[in-house]
SENU-814734 format. One record per residue (C-alpha): y, z, x; residue number from 0. Coordinates in steps of 0.05 Angstrom, whole numbers, plus 32768, in hexadecimal, padded with zeros to 4 digits. Each point is the difference from the previous one (the first is absolute). Example, Ala and Ser with C-alpha at 12.3 -4.5 7.8 and 13.67 -1.06 7.14 Angstrom:
// residues 2
<rec py="7FA6" pz="809C" px="80F6" seq="0"/>
<rec py="8045" pz="7FF3" px="801B" seq="1"/>
This chain:
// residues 368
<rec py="8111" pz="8051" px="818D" seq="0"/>
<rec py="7FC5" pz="7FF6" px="7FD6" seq="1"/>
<rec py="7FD2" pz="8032" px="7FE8" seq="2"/>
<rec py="7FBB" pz="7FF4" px="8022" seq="3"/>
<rec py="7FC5" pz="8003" px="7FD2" seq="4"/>
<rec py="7FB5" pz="7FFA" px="801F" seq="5"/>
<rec py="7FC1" pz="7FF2" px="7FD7" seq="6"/>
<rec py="7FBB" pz="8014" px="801C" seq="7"/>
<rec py="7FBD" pz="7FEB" px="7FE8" seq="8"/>
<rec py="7FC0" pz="7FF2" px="801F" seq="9"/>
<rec py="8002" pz="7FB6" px="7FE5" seq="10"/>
<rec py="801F" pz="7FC0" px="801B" seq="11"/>
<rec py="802F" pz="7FFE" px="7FCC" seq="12"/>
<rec py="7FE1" pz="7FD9" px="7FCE" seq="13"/>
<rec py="7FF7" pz="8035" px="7FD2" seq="14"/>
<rec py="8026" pz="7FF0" px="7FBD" seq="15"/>
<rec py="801C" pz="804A" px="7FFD" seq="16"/>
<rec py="8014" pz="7FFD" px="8041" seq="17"/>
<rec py="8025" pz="7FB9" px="7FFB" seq="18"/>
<rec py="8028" pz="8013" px="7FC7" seq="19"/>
<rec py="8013" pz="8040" px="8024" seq="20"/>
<rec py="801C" pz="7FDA" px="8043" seq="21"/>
<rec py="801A" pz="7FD3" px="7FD3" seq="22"/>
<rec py="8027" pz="8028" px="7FC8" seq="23"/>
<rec py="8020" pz="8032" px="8039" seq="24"/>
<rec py="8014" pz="7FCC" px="8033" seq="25"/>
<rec py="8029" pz="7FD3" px="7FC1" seq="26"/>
<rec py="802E" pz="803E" px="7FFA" seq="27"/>
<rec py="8017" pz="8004" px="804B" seq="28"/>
<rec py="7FD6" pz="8024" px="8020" seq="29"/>
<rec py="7FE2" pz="7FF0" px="8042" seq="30"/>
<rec py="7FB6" pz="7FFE" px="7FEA" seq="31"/>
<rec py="7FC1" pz="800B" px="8037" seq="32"/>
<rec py="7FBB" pz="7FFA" px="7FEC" seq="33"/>
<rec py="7FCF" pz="801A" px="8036" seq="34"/>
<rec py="7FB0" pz="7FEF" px="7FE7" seq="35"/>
<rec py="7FB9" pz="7FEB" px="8023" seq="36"/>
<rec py="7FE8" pz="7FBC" px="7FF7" seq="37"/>
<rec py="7FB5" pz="8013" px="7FFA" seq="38"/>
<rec py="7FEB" pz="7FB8" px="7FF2" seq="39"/>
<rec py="8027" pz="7FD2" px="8032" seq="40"/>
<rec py="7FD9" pz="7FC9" px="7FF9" seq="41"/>
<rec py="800B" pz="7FF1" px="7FB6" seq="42"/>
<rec py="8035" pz="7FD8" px="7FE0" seq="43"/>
<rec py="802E" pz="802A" px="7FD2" seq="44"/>
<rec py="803D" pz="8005" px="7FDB" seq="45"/>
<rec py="8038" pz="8031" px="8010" seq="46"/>
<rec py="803D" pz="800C" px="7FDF" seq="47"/>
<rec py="802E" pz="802D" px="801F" seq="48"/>
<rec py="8045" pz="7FE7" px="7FF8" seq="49"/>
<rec py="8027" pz="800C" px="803A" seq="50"/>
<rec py="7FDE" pz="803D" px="8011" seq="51"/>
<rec py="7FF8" pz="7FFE" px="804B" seq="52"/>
<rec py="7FB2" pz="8001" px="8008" seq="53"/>
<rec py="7FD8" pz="802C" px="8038" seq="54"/>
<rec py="7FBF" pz="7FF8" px="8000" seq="55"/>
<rec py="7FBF" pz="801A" px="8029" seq="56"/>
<rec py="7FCB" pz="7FD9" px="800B" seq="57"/>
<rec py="7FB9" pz="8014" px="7FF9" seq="58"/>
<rec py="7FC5" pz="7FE1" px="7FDE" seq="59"/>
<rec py="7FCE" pz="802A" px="7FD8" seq="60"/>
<rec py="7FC0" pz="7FF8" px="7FDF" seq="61"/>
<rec py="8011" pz="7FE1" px="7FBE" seq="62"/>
<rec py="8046" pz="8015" px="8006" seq="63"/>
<rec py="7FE8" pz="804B" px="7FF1" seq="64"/>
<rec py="802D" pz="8034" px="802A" seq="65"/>
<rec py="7FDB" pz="8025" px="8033" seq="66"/>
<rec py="8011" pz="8045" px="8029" seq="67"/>
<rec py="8009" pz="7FDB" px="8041" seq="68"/>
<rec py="8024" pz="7FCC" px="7FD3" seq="69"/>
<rec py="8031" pz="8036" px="7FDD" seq="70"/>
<rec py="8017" pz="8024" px="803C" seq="71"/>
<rec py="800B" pz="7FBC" px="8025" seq="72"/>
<rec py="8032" pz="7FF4" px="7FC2" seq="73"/>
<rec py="8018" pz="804B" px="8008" seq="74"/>
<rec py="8011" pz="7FF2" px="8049" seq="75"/>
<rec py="8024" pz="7FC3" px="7FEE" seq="76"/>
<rec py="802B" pz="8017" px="7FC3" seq="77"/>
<rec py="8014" pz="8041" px="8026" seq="78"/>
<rec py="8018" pz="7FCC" px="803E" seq="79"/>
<rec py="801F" pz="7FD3" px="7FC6" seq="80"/>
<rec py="8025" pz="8040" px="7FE6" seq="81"/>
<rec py="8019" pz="8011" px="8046" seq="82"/>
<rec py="8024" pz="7FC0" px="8005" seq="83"/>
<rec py="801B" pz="7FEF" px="7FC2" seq="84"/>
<rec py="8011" pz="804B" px="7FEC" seq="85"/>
<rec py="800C" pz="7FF3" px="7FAC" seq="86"/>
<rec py="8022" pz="8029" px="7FD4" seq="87"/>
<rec py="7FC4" pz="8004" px="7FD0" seq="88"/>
<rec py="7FB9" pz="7FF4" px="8007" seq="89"/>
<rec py="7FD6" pz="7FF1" px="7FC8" seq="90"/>
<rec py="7FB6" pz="800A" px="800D" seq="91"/>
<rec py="7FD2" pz="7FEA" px="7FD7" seq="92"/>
<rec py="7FC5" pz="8033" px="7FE5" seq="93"/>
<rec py="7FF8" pz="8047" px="8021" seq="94"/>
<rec py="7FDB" pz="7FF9" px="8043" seq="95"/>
<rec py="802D" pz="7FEF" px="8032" seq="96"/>
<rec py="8034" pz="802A" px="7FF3" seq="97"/>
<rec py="7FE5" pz="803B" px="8021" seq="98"/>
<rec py="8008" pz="7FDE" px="8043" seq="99"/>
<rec py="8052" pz="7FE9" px="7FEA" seq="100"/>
<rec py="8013" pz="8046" px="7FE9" seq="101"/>
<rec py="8010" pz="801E" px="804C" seq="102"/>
<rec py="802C" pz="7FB9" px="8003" seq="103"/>
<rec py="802F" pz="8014" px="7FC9" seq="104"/>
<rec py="804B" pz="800E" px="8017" seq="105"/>
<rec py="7FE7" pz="7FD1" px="8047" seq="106"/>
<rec py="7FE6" pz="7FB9" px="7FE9" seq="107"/>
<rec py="801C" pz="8001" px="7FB7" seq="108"/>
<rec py="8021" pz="802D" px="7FC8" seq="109"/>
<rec py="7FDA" pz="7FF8" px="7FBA" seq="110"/>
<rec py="7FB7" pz="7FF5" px="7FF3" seq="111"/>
<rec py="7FEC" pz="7FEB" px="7FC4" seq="112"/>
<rec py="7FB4" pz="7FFB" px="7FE9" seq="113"/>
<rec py="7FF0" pz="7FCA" px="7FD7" seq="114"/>
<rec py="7FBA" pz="8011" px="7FDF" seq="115"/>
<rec py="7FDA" pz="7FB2" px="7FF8" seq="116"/>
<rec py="7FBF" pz="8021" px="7FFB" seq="117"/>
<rec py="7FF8" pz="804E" px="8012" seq="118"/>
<rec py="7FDA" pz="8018" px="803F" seq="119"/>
<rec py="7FDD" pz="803D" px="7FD9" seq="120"/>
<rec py="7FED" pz="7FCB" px="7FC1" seq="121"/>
<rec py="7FDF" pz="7FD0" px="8025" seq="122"/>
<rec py="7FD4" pz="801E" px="8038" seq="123"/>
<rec py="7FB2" pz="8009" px="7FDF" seq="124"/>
<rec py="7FEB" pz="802D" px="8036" seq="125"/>
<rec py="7FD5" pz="803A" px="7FDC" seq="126"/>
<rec py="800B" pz="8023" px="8041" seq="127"/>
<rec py="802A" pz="8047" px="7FF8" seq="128"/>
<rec py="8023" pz="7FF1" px="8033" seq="129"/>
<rec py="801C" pz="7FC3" px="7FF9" seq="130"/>
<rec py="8015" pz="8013" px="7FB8" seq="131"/>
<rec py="802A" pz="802F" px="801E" seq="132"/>
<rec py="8010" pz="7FDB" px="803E" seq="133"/>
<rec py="801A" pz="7FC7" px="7FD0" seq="134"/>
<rec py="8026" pz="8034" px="7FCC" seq="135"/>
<rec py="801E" pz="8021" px="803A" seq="136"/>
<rec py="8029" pz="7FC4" px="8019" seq="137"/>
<rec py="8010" pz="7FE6" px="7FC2" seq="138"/>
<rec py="801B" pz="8043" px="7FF2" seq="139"/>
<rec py="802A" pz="8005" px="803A" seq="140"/>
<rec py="8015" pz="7FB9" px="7FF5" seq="141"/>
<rec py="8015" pz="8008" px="7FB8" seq="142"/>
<rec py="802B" pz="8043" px="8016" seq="143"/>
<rec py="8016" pz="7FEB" px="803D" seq="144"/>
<rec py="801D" pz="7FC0" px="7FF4" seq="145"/>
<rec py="804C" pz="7FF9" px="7FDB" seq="146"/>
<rec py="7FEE" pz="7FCB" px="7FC8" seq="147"/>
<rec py="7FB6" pz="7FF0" px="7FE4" seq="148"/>
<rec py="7FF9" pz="7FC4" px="7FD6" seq="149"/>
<rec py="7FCE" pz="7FF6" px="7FCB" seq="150"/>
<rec py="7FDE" pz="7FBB" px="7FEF" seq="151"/>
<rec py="7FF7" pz="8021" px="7FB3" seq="152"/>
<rec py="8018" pz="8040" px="7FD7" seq="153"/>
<rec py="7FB0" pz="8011" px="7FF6" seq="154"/>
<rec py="7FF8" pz="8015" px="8057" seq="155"/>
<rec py="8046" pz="8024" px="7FF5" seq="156"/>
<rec py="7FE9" pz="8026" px="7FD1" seq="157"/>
<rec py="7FC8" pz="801B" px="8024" seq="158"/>
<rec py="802E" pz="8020" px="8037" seq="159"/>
<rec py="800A" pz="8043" px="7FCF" seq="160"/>
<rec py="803A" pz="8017" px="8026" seq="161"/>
<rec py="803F" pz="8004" px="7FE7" seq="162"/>
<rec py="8026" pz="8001" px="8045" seq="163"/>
<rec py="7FD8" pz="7FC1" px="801B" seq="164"/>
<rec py="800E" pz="7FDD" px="7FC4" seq="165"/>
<rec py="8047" pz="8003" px="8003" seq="166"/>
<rec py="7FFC" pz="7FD8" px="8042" seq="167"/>
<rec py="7FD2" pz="7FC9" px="7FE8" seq="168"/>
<rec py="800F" pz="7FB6" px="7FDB" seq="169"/>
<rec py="7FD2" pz="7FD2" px="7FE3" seq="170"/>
<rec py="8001" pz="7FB9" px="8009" seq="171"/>
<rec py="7FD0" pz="7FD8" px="7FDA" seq="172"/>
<rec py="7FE6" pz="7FC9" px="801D" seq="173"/>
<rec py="801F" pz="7FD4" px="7FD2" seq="174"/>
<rec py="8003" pz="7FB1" px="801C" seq="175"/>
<rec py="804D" pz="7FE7" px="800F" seq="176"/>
<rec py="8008" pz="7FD7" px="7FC2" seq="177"/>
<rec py="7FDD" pz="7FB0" px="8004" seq="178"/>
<rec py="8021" pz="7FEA" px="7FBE" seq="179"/>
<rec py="7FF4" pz="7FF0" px="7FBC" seq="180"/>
<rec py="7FE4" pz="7FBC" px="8018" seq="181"/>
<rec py="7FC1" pz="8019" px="8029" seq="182"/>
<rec py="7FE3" pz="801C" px="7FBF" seq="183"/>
<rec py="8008" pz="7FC1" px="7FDC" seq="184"/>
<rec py="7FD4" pz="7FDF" px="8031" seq="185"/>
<rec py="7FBD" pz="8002" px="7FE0" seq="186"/>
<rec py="7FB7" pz="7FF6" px="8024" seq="187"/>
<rec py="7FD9" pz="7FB8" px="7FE5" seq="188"/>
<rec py="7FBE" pz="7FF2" px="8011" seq="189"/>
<rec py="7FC7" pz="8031" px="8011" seq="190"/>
<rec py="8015" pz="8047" px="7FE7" seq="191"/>
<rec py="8017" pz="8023" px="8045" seq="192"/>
<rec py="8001" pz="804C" px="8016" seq="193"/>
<rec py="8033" pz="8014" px="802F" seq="194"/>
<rec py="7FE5" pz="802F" px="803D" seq="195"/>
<rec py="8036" pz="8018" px="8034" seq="196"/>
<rec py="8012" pz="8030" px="8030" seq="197"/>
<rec py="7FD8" pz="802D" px="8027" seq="198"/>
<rec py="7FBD" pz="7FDD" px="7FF7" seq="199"/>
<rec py="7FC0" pz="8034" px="800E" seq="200"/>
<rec py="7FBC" pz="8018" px="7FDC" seq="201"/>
<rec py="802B" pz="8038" px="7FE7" seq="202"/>
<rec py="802C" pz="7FD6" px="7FD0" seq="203"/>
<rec py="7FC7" pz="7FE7" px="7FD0" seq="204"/>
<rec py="7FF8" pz="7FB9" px="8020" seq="205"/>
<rec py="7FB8" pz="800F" px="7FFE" seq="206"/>
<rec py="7FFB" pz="8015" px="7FC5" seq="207"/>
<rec py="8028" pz="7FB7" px="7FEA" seq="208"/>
<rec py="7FC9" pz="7FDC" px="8023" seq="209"/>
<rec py="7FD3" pz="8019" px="7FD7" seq="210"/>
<rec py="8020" pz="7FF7" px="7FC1" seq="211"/>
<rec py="800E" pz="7FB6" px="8011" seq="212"/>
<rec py="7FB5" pz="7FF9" px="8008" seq="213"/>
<rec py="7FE0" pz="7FE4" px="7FBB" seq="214"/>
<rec py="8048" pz="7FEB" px="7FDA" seq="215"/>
<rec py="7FF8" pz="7FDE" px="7FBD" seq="216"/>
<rec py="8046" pz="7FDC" px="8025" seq="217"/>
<rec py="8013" pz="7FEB" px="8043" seq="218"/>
<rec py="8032" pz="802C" px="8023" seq="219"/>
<rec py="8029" pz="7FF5" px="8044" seq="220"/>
<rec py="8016" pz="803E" px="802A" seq="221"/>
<rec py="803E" pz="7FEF" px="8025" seq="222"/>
<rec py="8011" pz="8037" px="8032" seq="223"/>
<rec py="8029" pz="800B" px="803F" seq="224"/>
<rec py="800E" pz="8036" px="801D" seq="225"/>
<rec py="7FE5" pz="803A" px="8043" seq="226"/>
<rec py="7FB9" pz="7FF8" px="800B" seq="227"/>
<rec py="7FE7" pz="8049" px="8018" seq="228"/>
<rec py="7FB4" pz="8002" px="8003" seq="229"/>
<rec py="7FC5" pz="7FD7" px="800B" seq="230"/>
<rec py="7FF0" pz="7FF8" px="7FB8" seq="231"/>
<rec py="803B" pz="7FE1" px="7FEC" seq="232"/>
<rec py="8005" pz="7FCC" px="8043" seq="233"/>
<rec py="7FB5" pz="7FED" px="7FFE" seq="234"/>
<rec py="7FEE" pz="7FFF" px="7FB1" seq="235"/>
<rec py="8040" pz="8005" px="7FD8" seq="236"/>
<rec py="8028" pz="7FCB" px="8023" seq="237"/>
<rec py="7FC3" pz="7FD5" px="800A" seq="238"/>
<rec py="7FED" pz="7FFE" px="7FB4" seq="239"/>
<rec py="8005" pz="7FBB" px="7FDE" seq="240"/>
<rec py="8029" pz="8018" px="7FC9" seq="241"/>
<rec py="8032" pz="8026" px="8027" seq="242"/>
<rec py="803F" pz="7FD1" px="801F" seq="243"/>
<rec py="801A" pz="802D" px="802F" seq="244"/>
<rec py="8046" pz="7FEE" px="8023" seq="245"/>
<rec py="8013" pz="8036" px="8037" seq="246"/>
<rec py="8037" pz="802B" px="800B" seq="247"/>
<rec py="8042" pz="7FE8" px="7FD4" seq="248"/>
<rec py="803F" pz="8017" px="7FF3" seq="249"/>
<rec py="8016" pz="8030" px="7FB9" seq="250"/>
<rec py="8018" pz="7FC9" px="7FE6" seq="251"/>
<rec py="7FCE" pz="7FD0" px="800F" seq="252"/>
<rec py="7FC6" pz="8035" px="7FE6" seq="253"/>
<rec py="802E" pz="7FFD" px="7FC1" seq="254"/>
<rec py="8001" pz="7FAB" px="7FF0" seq="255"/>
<rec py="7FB3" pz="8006" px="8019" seq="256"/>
<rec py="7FF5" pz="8036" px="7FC4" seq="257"/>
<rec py="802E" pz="7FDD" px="7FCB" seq="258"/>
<rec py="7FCB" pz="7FC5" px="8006" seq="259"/>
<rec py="7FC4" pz="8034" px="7FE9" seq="260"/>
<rec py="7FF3" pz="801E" px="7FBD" seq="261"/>
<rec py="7FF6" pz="8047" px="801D" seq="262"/>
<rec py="8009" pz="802E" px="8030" seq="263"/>
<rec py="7FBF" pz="802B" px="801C" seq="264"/>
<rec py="8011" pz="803E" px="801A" seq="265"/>
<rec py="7FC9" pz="8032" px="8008" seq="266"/>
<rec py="8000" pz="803A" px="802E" seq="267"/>
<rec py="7FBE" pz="8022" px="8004" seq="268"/>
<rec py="800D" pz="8051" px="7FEA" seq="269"/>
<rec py="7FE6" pz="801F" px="803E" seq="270"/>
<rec py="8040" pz="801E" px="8013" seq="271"/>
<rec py="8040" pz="8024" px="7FE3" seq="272"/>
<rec py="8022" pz="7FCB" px="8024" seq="273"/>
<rec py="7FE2" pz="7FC4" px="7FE7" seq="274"/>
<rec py="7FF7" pz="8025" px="7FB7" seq="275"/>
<rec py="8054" pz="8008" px="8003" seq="276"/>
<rec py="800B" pz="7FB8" px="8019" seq="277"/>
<rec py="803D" pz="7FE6" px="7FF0" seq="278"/>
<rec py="7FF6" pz="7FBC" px="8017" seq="279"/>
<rec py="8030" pz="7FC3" px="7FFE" seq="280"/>
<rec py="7FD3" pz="7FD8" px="7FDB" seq="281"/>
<rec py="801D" pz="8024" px="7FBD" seq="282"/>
<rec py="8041" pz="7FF7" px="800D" seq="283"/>
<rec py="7FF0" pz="7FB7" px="8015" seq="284"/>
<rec py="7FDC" pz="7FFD" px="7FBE" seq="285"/>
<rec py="8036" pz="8006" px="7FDC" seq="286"/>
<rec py="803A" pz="7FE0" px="8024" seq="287"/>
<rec py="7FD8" pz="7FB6" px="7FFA" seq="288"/>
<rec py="7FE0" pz="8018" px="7FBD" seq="289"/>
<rec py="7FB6" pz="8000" px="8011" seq="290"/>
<rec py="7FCD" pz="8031" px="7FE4" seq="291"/>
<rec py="7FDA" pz="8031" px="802C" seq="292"/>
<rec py="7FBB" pz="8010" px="8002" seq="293"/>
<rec py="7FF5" pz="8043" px="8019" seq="294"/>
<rec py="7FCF" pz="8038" px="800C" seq="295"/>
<rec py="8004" pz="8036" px="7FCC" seq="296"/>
<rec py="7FF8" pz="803B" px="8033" seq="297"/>
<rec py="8044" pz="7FF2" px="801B" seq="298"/>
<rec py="8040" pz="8021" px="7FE6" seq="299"/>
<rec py="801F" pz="7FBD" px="7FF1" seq="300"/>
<rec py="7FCF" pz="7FF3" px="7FD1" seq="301"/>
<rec py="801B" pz="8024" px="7FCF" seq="302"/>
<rec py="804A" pz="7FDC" px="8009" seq="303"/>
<rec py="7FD8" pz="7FC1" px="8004" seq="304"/>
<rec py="7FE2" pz="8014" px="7FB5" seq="305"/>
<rec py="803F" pz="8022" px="7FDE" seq="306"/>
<rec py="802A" pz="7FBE" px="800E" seq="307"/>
<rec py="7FCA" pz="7FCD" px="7FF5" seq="308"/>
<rec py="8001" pz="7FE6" px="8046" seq="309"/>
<rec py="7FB9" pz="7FE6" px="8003" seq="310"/>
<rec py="7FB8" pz="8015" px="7FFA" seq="311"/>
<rec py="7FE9" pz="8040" px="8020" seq="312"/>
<rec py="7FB3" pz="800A" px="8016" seq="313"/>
<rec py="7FD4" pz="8037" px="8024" seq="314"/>
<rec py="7FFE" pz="7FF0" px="8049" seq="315"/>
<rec py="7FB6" pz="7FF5" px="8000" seq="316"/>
<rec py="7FF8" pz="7FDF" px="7FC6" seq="317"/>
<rec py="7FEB" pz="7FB4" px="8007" seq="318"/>
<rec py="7FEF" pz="7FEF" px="7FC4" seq="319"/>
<rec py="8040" pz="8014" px="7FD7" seq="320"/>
<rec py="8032" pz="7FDC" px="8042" seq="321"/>
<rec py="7FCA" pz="7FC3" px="7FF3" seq="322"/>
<rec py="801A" pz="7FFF" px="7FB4" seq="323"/>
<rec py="8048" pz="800D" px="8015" seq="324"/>
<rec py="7FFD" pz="7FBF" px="8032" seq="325"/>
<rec py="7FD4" pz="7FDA" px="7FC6" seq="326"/>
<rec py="8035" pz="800B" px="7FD3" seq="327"/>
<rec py="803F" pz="7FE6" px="8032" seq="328"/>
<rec py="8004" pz="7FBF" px="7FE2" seq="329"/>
<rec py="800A" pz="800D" px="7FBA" seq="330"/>
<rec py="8038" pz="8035" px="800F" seq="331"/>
<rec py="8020" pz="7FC4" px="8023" seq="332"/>
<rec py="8027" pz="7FE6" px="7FC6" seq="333"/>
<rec py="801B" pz="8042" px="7FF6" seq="334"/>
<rec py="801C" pz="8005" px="8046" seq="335"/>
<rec py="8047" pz="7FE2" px="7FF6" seq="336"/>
<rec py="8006" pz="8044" px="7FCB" seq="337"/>
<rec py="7FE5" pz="802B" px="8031" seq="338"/>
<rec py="8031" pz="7FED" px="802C" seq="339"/>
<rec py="8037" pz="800D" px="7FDC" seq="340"/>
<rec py="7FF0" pz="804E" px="7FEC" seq="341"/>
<rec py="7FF0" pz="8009" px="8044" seq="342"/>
<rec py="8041" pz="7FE0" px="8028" seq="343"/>
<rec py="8020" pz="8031" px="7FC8" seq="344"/>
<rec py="7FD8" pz="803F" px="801B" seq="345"/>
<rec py="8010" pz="7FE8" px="8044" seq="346"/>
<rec py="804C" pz="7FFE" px="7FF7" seq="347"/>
<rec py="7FFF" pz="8043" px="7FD2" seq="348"/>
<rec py="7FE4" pz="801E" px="8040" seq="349"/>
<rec py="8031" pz="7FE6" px="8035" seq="350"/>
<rec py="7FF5" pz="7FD6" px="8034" seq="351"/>
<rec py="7FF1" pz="801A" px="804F" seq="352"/>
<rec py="8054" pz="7FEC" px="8008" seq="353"/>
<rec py="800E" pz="8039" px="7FC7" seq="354"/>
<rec py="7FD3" pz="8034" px="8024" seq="355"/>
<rec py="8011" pz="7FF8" px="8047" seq="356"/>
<rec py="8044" pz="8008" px="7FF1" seq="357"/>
<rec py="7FE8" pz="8050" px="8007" seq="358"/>
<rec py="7FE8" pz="7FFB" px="8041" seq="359"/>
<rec py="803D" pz="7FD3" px="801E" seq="360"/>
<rec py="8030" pz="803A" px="7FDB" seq="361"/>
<rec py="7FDF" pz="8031" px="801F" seq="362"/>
<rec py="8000" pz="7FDE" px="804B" seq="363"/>
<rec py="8053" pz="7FF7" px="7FF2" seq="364"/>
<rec py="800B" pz="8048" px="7FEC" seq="365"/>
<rec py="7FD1" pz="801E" px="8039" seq="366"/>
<rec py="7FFA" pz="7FCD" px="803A" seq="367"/>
């Protein structure tokens, strides 16, 4: 009988992470379940699951935001969802659900395994005392509690400082499943073009690219697509003349879209560990279709970004030096087809996702 292996995530399924996940497990034999909330039922999107059997609640929110009444809806559902389907393993992904699975263990499933996308403690900017130690309680318990933690990068790993938790943690970048040599040798023609995907919000500089693209020497298109998540980016973003924005696409899709652009904008704006520690898919997408990056210098990336010549890196708030960096797009065009090839070569040195989730599937087989 097949192993049963069940995914949870408070997202319809769309999520790249999450798609290669489903999909990666279920192509080695294992009965694959993905229970998530579809918080914006009304949009159009992509999902890639393989044949991951998909169980999904319902339930619109503001801007697809989660909400308390939202999240214990969900936590309802995916404790009903574990009840019936009773897995071997449950991956969960980041620490605050897992509280509420722990009394489960040895009734609905076996294994739990947390898989840290972006940490509970790193992201919450509450200056309130307790909340801090609300938010570092559970994560703690969830870290300790839990039979396999997965890492997105070796920096967040790091940061755990205990020798026994580490033994029980992986990291798995989140390195794109390999588009080929060809994407990269598609290069972008007309207007210079910066690429502008995934979660699209204040937070992640689009402001800040608005204002830079104000008072160009050059024209330049933004092309983005991607999870609108506040009224900034749906009301002024979206509705700017320069920015072509085509929804919610799949990986791959986001990839060709990219290969046609002559950069990559990726800012996170340093207000949190979490954001400060991103380890975003947009690098690893960077280099597997050999674009450059522009990112924020406050960000630990930045200094990968730097040491391998991977693109330009500039101070969050600073307009004028990201207006010379966009100025100067279409004379580092001819240089692109170069570019390319150094950075397919980081991209391979590194291993693509199939290399690293080969240490999650091993560990399913020798546990599950």
């Amino acid at each position: 009988m097949k192993k049963k292996i069940v995914l949870i995530h408070g997202n319809d399924g769309s999520d790249v992470r999450v798609g290669k996940i489903c999909r990666s497990i279920s192509n080695e034999g294992f009965r694959m379940f993905f229970i998530g909330w579809d918080r914006r039922p009304n949009e159009k999107k992509e999902v890639e699951l393989g044949t991951t059997d998909r169980r999904i609640l319902i339930y619109k929110t503001m801007h697809g935001r989660i909400s308390i009444k939202g999240f214990f809806r969900f936590l309802l559902f995916s404790i009903n969802q574990l009840r019936v389907i009773k897995p071997d393993v449950v991956i969960v992904v980041n620490e605050e659900m897992i509280p509420f699975f722990l009394f489960l263990r040895g009734l609905f499933y076996d294994k739990l395994v947390c898989d840290v996308f972006d940490s509970l403690h790193f992201r919450v900017r509450s200056k309130k005392l307790i909340i801090k130690f609300l938010t570092k309680f559970i994560t703690k318990i969830a870290l300790h509690m839990s039979d396999l933690v997965v890492f997105t990068d070796t920096r967040r790993r790091k940061m755990l400082k205990n020798i026994k938790l580490m033994r029980k943690t992986i990291v798995i970048p989140n390195t794109p499943e390999d588009p080929g040599v060809k994407l990269s040798q598609q290069y972008p023609d007309g207007l210079p073009k910066v690429f502008v995907g995934g979660t699209l919000n204040e937070g992640r500089g689009i402001k800040i690219l608005l204002d830079a693209i104000e008072g160009l020497n050059t024209n330049v298109e933004i092309i983005s697509c991607g999870w609108v998540y506040d009224s900034f980016t749906e009301n002024i973003f979206l509705r700017h003349p320069k920015v072509s924005y085509l929804g919610i696409v799949s990986a791959q899709e986001a990839l060709q879209i990219a290969s046609r652009c002559d950069a990559i904008f990726a800012f996170y704006e340093p207000t949190t560990t979490n954001n400060i520690l991103a380890s975003p898919n947009k690098l690893w997408d960077a280099m597997a279709i050999g674009r450059p990056l522009i990112v924020n210098s406050e960000i630990e990336i930045a200094k990968d970004v730097q040491k391998n010549r991977m693109g330009w890196v500039c101070p969050y708030y600073d307009v004028e030096k990201l207006r010379q960096i966009l100025n100067d797009l279409s004379i580092h065009r001819k240089d692109l087809s170069t570019f390319a090839k150094k950075a397919r070569n980081l991209y391979k040195d590194f291993g693509s996702w199939d290399s690293h989730i080969k240490k999650l599937i091993k560990w399913i087989e020798k546990n599950a």
